[in-house]
NUPAGU-79688 format. One record per residue (C-alpha): residue number from 1; x, y, z. Coordinates in steps of 0.05 Angstrom, whole numbers. Layout:
<node num="NUM" x="X" y="Y" z="Z"/>
...
end
This chain:
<node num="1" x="-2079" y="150" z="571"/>
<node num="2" x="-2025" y="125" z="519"/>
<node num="3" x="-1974" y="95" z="537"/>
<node num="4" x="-1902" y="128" z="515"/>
<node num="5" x="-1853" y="78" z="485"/>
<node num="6" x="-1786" y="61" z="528"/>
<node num="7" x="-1728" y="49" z="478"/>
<node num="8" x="-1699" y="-24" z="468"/>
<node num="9" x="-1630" y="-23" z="497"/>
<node num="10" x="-1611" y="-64" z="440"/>
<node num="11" x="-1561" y="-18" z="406"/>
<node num="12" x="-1545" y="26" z="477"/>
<node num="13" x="-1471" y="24" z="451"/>
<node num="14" x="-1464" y="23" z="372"/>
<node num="15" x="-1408" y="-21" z="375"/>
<node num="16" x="-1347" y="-1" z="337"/>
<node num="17" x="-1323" y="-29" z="271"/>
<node num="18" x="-1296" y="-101" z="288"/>
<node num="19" x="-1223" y="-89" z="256"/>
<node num="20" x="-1210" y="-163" z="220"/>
<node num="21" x="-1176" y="-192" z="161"/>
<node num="22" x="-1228" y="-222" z="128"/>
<node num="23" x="-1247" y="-253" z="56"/>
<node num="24" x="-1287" y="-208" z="7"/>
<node num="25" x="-1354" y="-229" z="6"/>
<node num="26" x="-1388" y="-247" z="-57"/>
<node num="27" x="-1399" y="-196" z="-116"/>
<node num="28" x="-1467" y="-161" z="-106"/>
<node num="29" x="-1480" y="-193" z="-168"/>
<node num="30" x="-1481" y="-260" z="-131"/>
<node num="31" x="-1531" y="-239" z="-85"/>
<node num="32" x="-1576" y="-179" z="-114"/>
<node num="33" x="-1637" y="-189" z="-76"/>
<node num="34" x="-1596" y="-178" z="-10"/>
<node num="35" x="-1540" y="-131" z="-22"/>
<node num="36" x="-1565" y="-78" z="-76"/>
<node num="37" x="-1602" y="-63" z="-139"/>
<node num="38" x="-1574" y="-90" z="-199"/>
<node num="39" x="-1578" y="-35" z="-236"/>
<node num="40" x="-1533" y="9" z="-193"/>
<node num="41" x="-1461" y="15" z="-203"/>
<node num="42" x="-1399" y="41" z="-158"/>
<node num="43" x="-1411" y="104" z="-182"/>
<node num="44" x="-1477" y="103" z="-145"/>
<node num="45" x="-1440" y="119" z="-85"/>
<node num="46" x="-1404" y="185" z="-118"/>
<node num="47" x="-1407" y="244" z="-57"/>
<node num="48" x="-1425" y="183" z="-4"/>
<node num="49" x="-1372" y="185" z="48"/>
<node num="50" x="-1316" y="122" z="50"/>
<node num="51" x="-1310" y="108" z="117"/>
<node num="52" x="-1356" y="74" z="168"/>
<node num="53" x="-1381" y="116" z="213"/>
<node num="54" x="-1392" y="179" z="155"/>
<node num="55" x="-1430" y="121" z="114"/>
<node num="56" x="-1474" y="117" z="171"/>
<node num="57" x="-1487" y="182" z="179"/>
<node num="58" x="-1496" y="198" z="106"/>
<node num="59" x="-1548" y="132" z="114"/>
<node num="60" x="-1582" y="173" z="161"/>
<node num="61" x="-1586" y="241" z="134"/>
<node num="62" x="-1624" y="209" z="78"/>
<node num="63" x="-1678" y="166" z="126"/>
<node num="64" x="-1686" y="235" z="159"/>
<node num="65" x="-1704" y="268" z="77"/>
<node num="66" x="-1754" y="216" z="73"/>
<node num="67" x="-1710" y="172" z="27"/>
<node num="68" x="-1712" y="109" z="61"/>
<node num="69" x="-1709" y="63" z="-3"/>
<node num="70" x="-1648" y="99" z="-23"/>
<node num="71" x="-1609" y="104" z="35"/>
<node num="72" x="-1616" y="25" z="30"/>
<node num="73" x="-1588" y="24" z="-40"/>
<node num="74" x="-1533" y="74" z="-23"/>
<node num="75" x="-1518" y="28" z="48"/>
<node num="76" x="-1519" y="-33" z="7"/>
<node num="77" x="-1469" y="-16" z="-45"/>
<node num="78" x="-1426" y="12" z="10"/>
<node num="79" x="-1424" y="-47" z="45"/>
<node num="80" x="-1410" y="-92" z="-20"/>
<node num="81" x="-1351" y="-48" z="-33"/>
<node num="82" x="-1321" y="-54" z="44"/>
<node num="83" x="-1339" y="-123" z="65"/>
<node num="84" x="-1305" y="-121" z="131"/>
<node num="85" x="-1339" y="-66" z="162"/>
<node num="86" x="-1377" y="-96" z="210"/>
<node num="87" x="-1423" y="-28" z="232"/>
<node num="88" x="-1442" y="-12" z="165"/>
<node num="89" x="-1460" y="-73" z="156"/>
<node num="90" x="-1502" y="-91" z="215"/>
<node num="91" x="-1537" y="-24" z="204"/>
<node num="92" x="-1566" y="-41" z="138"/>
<node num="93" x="-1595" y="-100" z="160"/>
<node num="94" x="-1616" y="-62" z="215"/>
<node num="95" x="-1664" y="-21" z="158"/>
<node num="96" x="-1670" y="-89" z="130"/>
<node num="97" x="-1708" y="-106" z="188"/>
<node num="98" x="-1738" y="-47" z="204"/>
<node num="99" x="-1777" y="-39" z="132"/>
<node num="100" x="-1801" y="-113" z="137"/>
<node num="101" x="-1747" y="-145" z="97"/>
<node num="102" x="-1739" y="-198" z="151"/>
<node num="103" x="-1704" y="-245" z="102"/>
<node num="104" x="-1650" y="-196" z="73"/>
<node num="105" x="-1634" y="-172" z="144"/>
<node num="106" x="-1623" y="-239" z="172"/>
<node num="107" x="-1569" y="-254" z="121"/>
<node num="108" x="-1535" y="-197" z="119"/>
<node num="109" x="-1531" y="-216" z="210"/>
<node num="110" x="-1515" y="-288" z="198"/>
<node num="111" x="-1455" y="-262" z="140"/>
<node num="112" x="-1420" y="-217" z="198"/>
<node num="113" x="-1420" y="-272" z="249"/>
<node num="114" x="-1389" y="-316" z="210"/>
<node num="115" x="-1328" y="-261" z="212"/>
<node num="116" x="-1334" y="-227" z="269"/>
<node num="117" x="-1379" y="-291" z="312"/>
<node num="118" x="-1369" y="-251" z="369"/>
<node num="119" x="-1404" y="-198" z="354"/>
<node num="120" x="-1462" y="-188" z="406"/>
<node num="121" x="-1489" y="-136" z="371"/>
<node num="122" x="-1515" y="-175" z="320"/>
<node num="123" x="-1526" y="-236" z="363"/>
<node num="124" x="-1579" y="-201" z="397"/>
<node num="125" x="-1608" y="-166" z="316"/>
<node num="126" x="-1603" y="-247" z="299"/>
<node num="127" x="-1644" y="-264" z="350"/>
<node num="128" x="-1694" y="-211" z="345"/>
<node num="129" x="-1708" y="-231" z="271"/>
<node num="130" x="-1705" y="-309" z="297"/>
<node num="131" x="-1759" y="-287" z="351"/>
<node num="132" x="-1803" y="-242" z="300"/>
<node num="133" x="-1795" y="-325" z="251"/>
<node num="134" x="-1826" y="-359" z="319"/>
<node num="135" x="-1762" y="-396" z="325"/>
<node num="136" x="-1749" y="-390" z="396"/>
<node num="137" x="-1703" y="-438" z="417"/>
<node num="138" x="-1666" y="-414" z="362"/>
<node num="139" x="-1675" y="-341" z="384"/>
<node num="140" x="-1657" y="-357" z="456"/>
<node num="141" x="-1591" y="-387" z="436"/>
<node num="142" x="-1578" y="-318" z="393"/>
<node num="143" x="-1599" y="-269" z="454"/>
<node num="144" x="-1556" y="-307" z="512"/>
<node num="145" x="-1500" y="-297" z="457"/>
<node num="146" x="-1503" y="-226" z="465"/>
<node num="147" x="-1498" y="-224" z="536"/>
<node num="148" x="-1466" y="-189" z="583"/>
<node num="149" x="-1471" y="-128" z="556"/>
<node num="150" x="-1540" y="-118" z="509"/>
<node num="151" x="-1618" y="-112" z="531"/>
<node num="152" x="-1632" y="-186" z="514"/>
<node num="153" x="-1651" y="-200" z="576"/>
<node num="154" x="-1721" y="-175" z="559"/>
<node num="155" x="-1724" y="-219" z="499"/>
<node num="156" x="-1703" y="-272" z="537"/>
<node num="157" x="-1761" y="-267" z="591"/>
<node num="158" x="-1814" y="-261" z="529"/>
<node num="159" x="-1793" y="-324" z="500"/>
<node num="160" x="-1786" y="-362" z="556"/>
<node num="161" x="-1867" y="-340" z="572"/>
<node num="162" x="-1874" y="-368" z="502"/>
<node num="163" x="-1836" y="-435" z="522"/>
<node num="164" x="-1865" y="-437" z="588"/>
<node num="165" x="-1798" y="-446" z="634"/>
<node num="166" x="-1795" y="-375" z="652"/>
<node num="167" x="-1790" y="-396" z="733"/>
<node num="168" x="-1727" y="-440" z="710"/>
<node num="169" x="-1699" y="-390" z="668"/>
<node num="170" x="-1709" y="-331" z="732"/>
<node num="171" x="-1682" y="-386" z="770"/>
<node num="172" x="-1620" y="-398" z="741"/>
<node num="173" x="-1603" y="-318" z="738"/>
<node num="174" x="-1615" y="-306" z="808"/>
<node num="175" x="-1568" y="-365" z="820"/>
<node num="176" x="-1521" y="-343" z="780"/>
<node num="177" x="-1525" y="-263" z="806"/>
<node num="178" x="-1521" y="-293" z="872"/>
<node num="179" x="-1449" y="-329" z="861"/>
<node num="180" x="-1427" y="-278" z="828"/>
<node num="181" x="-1438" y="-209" z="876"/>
<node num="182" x="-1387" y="-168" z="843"/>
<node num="183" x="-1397" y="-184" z="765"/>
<node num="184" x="-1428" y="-122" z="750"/>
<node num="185" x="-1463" y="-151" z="674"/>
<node num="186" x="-1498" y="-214" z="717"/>
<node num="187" x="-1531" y="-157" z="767"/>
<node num="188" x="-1543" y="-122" z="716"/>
<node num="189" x="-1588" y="-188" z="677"/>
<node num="190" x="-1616" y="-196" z="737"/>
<node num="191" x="-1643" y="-120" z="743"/>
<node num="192" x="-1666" y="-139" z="672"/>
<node num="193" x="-1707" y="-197" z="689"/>
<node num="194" x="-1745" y="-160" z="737"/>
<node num="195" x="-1758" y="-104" z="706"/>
<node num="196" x="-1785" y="-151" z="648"/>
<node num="197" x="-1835" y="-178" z="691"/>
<node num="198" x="-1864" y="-114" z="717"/>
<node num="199" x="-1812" y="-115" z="783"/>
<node num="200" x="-1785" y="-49" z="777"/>
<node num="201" x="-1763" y="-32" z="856"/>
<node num="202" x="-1732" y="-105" z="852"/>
<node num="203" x="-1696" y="-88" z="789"/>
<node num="204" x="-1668" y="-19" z="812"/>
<node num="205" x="-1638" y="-56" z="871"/>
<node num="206" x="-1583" y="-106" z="819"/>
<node num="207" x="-1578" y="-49" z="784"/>
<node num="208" x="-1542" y="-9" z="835"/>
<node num="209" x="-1509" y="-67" z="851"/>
<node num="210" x="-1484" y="-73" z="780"/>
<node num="211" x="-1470" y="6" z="777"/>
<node num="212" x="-1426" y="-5" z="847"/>
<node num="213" x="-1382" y="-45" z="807"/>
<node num="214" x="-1382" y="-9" z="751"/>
<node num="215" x="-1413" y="53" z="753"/>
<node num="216" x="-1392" y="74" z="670"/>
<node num="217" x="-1445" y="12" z="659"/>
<node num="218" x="-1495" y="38" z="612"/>
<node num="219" x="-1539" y="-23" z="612"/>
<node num="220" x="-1548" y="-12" z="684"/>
<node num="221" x="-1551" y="63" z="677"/>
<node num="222" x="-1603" y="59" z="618"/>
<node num="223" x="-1639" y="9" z="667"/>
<node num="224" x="-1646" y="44" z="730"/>
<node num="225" x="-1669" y="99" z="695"/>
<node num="226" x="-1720" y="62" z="669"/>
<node num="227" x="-1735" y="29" z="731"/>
<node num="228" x="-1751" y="96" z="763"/>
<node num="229" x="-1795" y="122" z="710"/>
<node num="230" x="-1834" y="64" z="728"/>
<node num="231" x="-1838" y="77" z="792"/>
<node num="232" x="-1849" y="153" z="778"/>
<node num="233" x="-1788" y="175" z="804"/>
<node num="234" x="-1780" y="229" z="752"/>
<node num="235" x="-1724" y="272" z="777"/>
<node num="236" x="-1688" y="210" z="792"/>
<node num="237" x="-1684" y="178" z="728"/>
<node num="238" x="-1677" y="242" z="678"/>
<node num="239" x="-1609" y="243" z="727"/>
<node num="240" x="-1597" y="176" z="712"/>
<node num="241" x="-1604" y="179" z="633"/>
<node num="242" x="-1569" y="245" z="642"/>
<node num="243" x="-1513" y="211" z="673"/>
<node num="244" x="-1514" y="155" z="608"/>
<node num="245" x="-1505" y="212" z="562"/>
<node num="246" x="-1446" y="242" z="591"/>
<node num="247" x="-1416" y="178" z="583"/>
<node num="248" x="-1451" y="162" z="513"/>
<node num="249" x="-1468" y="227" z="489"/>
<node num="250" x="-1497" y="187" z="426"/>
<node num="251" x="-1529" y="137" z="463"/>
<node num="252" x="-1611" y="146" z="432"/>
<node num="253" x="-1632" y="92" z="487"/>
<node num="254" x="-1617" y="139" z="539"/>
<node num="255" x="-1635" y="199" z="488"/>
<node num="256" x="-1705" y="178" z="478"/>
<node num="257" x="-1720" y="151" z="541"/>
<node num="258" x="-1697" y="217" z="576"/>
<node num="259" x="-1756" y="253" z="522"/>
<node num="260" x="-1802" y="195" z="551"/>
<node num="261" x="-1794" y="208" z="621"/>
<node num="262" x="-1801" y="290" z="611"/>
<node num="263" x="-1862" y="265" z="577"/>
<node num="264" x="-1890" y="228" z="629"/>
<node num="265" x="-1881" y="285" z="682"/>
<node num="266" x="-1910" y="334" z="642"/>
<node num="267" x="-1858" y="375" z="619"/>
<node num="268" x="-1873" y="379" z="551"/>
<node num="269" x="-1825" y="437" z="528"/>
<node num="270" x="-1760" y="394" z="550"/>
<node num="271" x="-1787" y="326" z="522"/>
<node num="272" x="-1789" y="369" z="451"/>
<node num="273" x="-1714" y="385" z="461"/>
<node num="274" x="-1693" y="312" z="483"/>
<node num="275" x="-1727" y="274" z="434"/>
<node num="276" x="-1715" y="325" z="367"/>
<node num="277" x="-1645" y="306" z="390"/>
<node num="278" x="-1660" y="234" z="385"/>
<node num="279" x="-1690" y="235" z="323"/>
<node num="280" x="-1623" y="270" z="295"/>
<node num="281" x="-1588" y="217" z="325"/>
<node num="282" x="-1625" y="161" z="294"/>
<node num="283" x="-1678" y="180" z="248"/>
<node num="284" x="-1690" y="104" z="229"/>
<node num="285" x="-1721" y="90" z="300"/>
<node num="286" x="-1793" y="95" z="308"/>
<node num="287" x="-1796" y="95" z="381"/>
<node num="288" x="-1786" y="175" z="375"/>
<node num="289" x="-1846" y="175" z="331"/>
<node num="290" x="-1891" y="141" z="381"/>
<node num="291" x="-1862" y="191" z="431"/>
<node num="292" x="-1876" y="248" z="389"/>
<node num="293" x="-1946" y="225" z="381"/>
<node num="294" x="-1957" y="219" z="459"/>
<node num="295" x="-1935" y="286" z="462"/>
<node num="296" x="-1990" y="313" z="411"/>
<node num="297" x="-2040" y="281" z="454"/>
<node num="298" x="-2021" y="316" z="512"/>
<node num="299" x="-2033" y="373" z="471"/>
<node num="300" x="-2097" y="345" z="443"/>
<node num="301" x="-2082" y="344" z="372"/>
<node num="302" x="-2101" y="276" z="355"/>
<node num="303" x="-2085" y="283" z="285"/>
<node num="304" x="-2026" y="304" z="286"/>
<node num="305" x="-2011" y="239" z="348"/>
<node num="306" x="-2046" y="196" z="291"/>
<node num="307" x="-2006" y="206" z="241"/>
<node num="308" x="-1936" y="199" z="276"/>
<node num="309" x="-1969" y="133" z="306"/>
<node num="310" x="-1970" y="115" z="233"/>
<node num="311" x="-1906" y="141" z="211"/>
<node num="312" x="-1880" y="89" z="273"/>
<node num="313" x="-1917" y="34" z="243"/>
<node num="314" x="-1889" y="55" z="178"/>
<node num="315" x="-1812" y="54" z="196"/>
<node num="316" x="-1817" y="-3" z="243"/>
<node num="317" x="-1877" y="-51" z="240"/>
<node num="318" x="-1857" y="-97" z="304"/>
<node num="319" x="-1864" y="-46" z="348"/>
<node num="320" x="-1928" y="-58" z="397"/>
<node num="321" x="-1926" y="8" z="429"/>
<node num="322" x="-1949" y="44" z="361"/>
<node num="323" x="-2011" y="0" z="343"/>
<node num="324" x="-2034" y="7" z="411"/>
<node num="325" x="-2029" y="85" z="418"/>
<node num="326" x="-2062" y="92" z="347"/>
<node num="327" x="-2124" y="45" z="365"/>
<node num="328" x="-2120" y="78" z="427"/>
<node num="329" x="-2136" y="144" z="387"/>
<node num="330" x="-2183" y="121" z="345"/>
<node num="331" x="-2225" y="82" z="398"/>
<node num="332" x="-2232" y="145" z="437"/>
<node num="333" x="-2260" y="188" z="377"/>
<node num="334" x="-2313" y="116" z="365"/>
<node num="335" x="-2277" y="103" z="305"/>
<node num="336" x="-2283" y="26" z="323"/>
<node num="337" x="-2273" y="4" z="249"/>
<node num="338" x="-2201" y="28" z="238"/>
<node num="339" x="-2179" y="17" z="310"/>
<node num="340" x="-2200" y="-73" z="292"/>
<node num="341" x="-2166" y="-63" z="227"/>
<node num="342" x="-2097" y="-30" z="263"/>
<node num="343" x="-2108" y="-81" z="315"/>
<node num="344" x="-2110" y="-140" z="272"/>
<node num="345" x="-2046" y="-122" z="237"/>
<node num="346" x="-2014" y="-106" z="311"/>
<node num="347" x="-2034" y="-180" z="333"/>
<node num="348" x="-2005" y="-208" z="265"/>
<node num="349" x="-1939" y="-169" z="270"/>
<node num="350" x="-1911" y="-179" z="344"/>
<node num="351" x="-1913" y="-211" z="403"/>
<node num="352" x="-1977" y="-193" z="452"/>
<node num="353" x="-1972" y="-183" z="524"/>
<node num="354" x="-2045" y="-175" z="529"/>
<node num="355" x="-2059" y="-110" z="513"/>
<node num="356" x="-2079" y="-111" z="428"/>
<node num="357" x="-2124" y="-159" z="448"/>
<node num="358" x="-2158" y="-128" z="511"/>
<node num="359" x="-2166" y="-65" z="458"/>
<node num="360" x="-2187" y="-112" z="395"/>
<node num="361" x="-2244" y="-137" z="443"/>
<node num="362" x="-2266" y="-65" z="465"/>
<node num="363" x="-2266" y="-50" z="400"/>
<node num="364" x="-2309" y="-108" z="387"/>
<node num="365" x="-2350" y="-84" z="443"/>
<node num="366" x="-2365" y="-18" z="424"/>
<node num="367" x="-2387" y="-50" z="359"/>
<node num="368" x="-2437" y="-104" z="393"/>
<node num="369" x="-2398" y="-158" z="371"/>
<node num="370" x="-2401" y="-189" z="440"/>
<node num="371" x="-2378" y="-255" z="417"/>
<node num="372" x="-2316" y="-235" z="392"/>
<node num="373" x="-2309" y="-185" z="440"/>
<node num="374" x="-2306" y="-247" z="495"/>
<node num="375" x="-2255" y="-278" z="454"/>
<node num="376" x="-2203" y="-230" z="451"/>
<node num="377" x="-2210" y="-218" z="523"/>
<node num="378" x="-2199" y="-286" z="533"/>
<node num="379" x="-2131" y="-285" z="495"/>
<node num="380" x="-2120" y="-223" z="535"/>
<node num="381" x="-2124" y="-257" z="600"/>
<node num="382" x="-2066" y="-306" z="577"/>
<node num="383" x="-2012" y="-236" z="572"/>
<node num="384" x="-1962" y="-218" z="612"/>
<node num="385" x="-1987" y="-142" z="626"/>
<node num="386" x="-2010" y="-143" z="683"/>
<node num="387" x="-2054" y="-90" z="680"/>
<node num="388" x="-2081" y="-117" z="610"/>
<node num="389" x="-2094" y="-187" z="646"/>
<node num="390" x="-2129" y="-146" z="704"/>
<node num="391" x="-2179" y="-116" z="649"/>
<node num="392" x="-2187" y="-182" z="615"/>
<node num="393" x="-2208" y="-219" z="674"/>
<node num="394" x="-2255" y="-173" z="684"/>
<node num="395" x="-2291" y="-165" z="620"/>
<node num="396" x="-2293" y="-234" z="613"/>
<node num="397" x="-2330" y="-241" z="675"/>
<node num="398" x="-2381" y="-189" z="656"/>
<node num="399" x="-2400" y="-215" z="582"/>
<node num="400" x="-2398" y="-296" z="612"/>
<node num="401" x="-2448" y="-275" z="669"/>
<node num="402" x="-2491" y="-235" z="609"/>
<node num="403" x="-2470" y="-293" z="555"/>
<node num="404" x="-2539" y="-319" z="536"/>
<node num="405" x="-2533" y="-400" z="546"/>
<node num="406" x="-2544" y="-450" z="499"/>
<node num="407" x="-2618" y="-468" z="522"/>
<node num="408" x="-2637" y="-402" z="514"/>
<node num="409" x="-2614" y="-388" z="446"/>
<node num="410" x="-2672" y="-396" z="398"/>
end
């Protein structure tokens, strides 16, 4: 079964344009590689709207045409012109990021905190592209930035897996939820944590807590709504990110996760309406596209899920949930060759918990390759899915026991 893709809470608010007096940055023609194409003018942006939010919209109608490249040139020559519009800005190197352009995007985040520093939107974009660079203490500092009020909680736990502290780390938020009973954001990091680490029931409980307090908090609302889906509560959470959208009517974490969980109970018909309505919303995430592919599954057309797996892939290569639905597809029709090759360029574009490699080694596997097979499994076992680990330990038990040994090899 594939697995549907929960949004990052990362940008559950869009936070409003920071209203500062701030310097002009430099002329585009200081910085062309970053800001825009050289050979573009002001008149470039004739018909594009002048004010933040319309820019972004008008940014978005043409990623939804198919016009990626130049809603970036159109964004980027906005954003020259208005230097101290902090959403405009933070949403190009938003599709900075998102199209692979790691080192534009993390310029155009480190520019706007250096007027706006407390920005925690963009802490927590910083420390995703610091995280995606391997520079994790770096990233860490970035992430607990943007807290209270952002997802980074779940970036937090992955890197401190990576580090190895991640009993201190749970530690030291439990501690800190527990002298603190009525801050609403610190029972909501702690619902965070757990969920993170596969806890859901745990994690529904701080929510609440965090939702007593505060119950227009749409971190925690967005979170116990996921915690419920895990825990198939279906009814439960579509109320919850029902709730979230009354609030946040444009809120595409709640948006897409409310098409996730329709997918996941089945009703197919209302997880077309809810996540048609995310991709209006946001047609630069691909999380929708992985969810739209789940849903052509369920209707087994598995061309049609294969190529919006790779229309995911396309908008947003660091996002695991795509490579493992498409190898996913392609393993199931024996087509062992393409799932390696969309497994190998999974593994070297994000973080593993366990599962591209327990897939790489079935592909493997299926191909005979028993050796490499073992290997991947190995890797596998050292994840933090738990249900990936569960499969690794197990195939790496079978293939040891059937592992010819050294004196027997000719």
């Amino acid at each position: 079964m594939n697995h549907r893709v929960l949004a990052s809470m990362a940008a559950l608010i869009m936070a409003v344009a920071v209203v500062v007096n701030v310097p002009a940055l430099a002329r585009a023609a200081d910085h062309p590689n970053v800001y825009v194409d050289p050979n573009l003018d002001e008149n470039t942006l004739n018909g594009f709207p002048s004010d933040p939010k319309g820019a972004i919209r008008a940014t978005r109608e043409l990623i939804a045409a198919g016009d990626m490249a130049g809603a970036i040139r159109r964004l980027s020559m906005y954003v020259v012109i208005h230097p101290g519009e902090v959403e405009p800005r933070r949403f190009l190197g938003d599709l900075y990021f998102r199209t692979g352009q790691i080192d534009r995007a993390e310029f155009v985040y480190e520019e706007i905190l250096k007027f706006a520093p407390g920005d925690k939107e963009t802490h927590n974009r910083l420390g995703t592209v610091y995280a995606e660079e391997n520079r994790v203490d770096d990233a860490i500092v970035q992430f607990n930035a943007a807290l209270p009020g952002t997802d980074s909680v779940n970036d937090l736990v992955t890197l401190h897996v990576r580090k190895g502290d991640l009993d201190k780390y749970e530690i030291t938020v439990e501690k800190m939820a527990r002298d603190y009973p009525n801050d609403p954001g610190l029972q909501g990091e702690l619902g965070q944590v757990f969920y993170a680490i596969h806890q859901p029931a745990q994690a529904e409980v701080y929510y609440d807590r965090a939702l007593d307090q505060d119950p227009t908090d749409l971190t925690a609302l967005n979170g116990v709504g996921l915690a419920l889906l895990e825990l198939h509560r279906y009814d439960e959470a579509v109320r919850m990110f029902q709730q979230c959208l009354g609030i946040d009517p444009p809120s595409y974490q709640c948006q897409n996760n409310l098409g996730a969980t329709y997918l996941e109970a089945h009703n197919l018909s209302q997880a077309k309406v809810a996540l048609d309505k995310a991709f209006r919303d946001a047609p630069e995430r691909a999380e929708t596209f992985v969810n739209y592919g789940y849903m052509a599954d369920a209707q087994d057309n598995w061309q049609q899920a294969v190529a919006e797996y790779a229309k995911a892939i396309e908008l947003y290569p660091y996002l695991r949930e795509a490579y493992i639905d498409l190898a996913l597809d392609y393993e199931r029709h024996q087509l062992y060759v393409l799932a390696q090759a969309v497994l190998i360029k999974g593994i070297a574009s994000v973080y593993d918990d366990g599962r591209l490699h327990v897939l790489l080694g079935d592909a493997y596997e299926a191909q005979g390759d028993r050796s490499d097979a073992l290997s991947q499994y190995v890797l596998g076992e050292k994840g933090s899915d738990p249900t990936a680990v569960g499969i690794a330990t197990q195939q790496v038990s079978v293939l040891s026991a059937t592992r010819p040994s050294a004196a027997s090899t000719p």
